[in-house]
N, C-alpha and C positions, 0 to 999 in steps of 0.2 A: 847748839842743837846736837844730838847724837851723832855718831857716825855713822850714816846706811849702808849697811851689809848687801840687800839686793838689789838688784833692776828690774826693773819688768820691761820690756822693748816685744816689739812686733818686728816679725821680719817676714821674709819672701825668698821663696827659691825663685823668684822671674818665670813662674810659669803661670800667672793670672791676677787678677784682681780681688777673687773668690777665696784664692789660696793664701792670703796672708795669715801667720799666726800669732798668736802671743806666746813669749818664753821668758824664763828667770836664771836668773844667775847671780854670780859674786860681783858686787861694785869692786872694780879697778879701783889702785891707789895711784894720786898723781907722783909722777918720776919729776926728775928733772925739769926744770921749767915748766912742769905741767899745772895744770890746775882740777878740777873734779865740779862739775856742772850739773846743780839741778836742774832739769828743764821742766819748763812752766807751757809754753805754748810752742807748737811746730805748726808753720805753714807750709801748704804742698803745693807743688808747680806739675805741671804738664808732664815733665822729666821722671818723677817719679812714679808715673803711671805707666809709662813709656819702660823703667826698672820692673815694675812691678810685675808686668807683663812679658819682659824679655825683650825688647824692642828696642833697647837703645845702644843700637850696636856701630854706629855711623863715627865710633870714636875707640877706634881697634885697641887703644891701649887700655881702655877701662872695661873691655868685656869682662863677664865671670860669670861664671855658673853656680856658686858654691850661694849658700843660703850667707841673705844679708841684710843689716839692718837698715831700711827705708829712710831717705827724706835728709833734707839736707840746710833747712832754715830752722831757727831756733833762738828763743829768749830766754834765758835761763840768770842763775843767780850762782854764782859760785858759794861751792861749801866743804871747798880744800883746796891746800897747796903745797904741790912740792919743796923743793931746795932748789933755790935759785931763782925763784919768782919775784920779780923788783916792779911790776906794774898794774898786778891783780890782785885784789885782797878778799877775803872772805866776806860778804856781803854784795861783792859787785855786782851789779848787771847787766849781762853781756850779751852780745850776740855772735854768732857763728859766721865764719865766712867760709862761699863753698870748698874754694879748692885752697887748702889747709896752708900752701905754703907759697900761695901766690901773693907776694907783698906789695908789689912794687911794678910797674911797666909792662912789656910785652908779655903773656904767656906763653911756657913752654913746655913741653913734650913733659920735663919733669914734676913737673904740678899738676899732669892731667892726672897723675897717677895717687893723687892726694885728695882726690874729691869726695866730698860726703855723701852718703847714700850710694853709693858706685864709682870707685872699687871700694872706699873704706866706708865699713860701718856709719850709718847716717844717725839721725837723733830722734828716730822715732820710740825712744826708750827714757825714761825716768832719770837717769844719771848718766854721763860719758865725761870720760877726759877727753881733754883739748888740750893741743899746746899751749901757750900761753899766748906767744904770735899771732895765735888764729883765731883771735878772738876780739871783736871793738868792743866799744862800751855802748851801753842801749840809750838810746835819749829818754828823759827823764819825765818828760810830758807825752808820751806814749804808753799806753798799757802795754801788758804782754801781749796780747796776740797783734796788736796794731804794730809794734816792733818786729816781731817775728819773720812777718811779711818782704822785710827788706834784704836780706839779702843776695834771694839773685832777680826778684822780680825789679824793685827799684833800682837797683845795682847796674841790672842790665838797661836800663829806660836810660839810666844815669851818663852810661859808655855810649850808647847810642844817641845822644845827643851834646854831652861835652867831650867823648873819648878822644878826641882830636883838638881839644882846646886845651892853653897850657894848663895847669895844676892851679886849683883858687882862681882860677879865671872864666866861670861858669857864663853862657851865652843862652842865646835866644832870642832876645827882643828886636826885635821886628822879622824875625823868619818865621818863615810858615810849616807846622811839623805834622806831618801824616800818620793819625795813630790806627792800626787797623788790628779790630776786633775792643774787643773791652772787658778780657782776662786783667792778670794779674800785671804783669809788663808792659799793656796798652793801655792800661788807667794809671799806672806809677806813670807812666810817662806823660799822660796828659796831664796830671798835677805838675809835673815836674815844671813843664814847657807853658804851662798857665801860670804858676810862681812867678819863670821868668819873662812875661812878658810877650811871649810868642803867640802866634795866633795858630790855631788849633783846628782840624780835620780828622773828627773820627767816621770811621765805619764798623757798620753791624747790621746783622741779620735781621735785628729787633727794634722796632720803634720805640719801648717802653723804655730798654737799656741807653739808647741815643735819647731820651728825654733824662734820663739820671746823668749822661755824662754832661748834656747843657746845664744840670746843674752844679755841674763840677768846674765850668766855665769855658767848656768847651766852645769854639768859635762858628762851627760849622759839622753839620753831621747829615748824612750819605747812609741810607738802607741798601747795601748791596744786592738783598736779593729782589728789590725794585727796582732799581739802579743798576744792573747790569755791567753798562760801561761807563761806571761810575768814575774811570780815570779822565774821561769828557769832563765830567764836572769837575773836577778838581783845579782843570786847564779854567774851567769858567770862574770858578772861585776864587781863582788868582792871576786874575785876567790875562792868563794864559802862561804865566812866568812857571808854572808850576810849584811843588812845595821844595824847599831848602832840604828836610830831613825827614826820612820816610822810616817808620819801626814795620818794617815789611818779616810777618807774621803769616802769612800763607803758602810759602814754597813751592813747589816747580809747577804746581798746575794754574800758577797768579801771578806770576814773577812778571810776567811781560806788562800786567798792568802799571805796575809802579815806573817801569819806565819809562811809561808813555806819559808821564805825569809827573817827572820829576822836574825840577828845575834846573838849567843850566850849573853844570857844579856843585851839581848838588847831591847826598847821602842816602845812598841806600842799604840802610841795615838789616841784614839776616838776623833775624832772631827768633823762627820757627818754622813752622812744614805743617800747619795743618791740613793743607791741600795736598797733603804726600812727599815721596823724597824721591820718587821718579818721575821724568816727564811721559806724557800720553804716548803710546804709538804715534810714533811719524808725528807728533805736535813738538818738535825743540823747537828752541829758540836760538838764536844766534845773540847772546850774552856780550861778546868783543865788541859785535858791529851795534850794539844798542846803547852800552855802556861808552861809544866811541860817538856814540851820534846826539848826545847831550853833556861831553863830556863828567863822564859821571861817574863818584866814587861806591863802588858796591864791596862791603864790609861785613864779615863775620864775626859776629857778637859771642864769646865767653863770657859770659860776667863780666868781670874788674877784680883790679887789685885791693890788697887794704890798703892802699895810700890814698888809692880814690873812691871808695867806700866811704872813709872817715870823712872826705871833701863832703860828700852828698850827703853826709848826714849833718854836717855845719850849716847845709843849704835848709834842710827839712826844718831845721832847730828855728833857724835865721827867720822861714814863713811858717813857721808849725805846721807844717803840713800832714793832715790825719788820712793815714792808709784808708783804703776804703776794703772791709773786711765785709763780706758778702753773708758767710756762714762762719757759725763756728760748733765743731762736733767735739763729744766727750772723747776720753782717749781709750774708751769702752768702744765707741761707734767708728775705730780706724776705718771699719770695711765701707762704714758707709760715708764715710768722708773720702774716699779713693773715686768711689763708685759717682759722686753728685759731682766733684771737680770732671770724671771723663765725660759726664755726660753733656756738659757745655753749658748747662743752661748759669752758671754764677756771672758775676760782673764785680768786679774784682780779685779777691785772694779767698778762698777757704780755708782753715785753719782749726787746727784740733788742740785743745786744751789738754795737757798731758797733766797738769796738777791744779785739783779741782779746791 
């Protein structure tokens, strides 16, 4: 194929949702170890609306103001390489991992600063270099946008339920995992935790979406906004043992329900705030003495590494497990693919097809 001279990308100054534009430019050539990435499909997460709007400031190292380009998941096909590339060849199929230079173990302070879509250029554009490092291979029984999807919504389901288990030694069966809501990260994770064997506790707002994830194989599902004190039920549904591993998705105005629900020694993972990032007037909680009173591990979720990335996609391969992609927008209709993810109503991943 020829060599592309342009891109076309959308990007945002983080001042709204309204304000995204489109712009063009020179395609980058790949350097060193680099490679040059057609992108096929980007899926969006929470986060990047969160960018989009200026709002995601809760990670001091990656603030910026300067105009950027969006989005941070991507399936694409390489169609260059530098000098020195020994593991990616022109035709692959790859995918993106978020934070460019996190390979391996613990995250750190220096990798925050490598992330796509905030602070570096994201992939909401036609062509980008990647290192060569920062990129897996796409499993081969997934289309593009079905791929797409994985890397920080599976990624993260992934951490939050093996993050703690050694490497290749993926768990679940016979524990009970609390998936709450039924975006992007709380339906990766109930495939995940249904794959392996675990029995399964989702919540939602909506009865029609808890009738899609019963058919995802869901074990047990809870209307919160009928259900109330739906963490009672939960105690009931597991005859009081509580659930093993909680993807706790609502933040400081719901925090105290997961604990009241969790199991002795059992996991509670941060992996959102849609109920906000500050507690009520005069409503704290006392986090020490709750987390002391079930002895219980409460965990901040980043993503993952690619060392364990690559594990969970060995696991997808192993059951085939097919993302569940809810929508999918041209890469004409970015504004309106921003606009239907904030508005909550999907169940699963949204995704925008950048090459038609």
């Amino acid at each position: 194929m020829p060599t592309p001279t342009e891109v076309v990308k959308w990007q945002t100054s983080q001042d709204g949702l309204d304000h995204l534009w489109r712009a063009t430019g020179p395609v980058q050539e790949p350097g060193k170890c680099e490679v040059l990435v057609e992108i096929h499909a980007v899926s969006l997460n929470y986060r990047d609306t969160e960018v989009a709007m200026g709002l995601y400031n809760h990670h001091k190292s990656v603030n910026s103001s300067s105009a950027i380009v969006p989005c941070s998941d991507m399936c694409g096909v390489v169609v260059g390489t530098g000098e020195g590339c020994k593991t990616l060849k022109i035709g692959d199929r790859v995918l993106s991992i978020f934070n460019q230079t996190h390979l391996t173990g613990q995250i750190k302070p220096k990798d925050m600063i490598s992330g796509l879509g905030l602070p570096l250029d994201g992939v909401l554009q036609t062509y980008r270099v990647f290192p060569e490092m920062s990129l897996v291979m796409a499993p081969d029984y997934l289309t593009d946008e079905e791929a797409s999807t994985l890397p920080i919504a599976a990624v993260t389901a992934w951490m939050s339920i093996n993050g703690f288990r050694p490497m290749n030694f993926p768990g679940g069966q016979g524990e009970v995992v609390l998936l709450q809501g039924t975006g992007g990260v709380a339906i990766s994770g109930l495939q995940i935790a249904v794959a392996a064997g675990a029995e399964t506790i989702i919540t939602s707002s909506s009865d029609a979406k808890l009738e899609r994830a019963m058919e995802l194989g869901a074990t047990y599902t809870i209307n919160y906004r009928t259900d109330t004190e739906w963490q009672n039920t939960v105690m009931k549904l597991t005859n009081d043992n509580g659930a093993d591993i909680i993807l706790e998705a609502g933040g400081a105005k719901t925090l105290r329900k997961p604990f009241d629900c969790i199991a002795f020694g059992g996991l509670i993972n941060c992996i959102g705030y849609l109920s906000g990032k500050e507690d009520e007037p005069g409503d704290r909680i006392n986090t020490n003495l709750l987390a002391l009173r079930r002895n219980v591990t409460l965990k901040g979720i980043l993503n993952g590494p690619r060392d364990r990335f690559e594990e969970m996609l060995r696991f997808y391969e192993h059951h085939k497990i097919k993302p569940v992609v809810d929508r999918v927008f041209s890469f004409d209709e970015a504004k309106e693919a921003f606009q239907y993810l904030y508005s909550g109503g999907h169940f699963g991943k949204v995704v925008i097809r950048v090459k038609s």
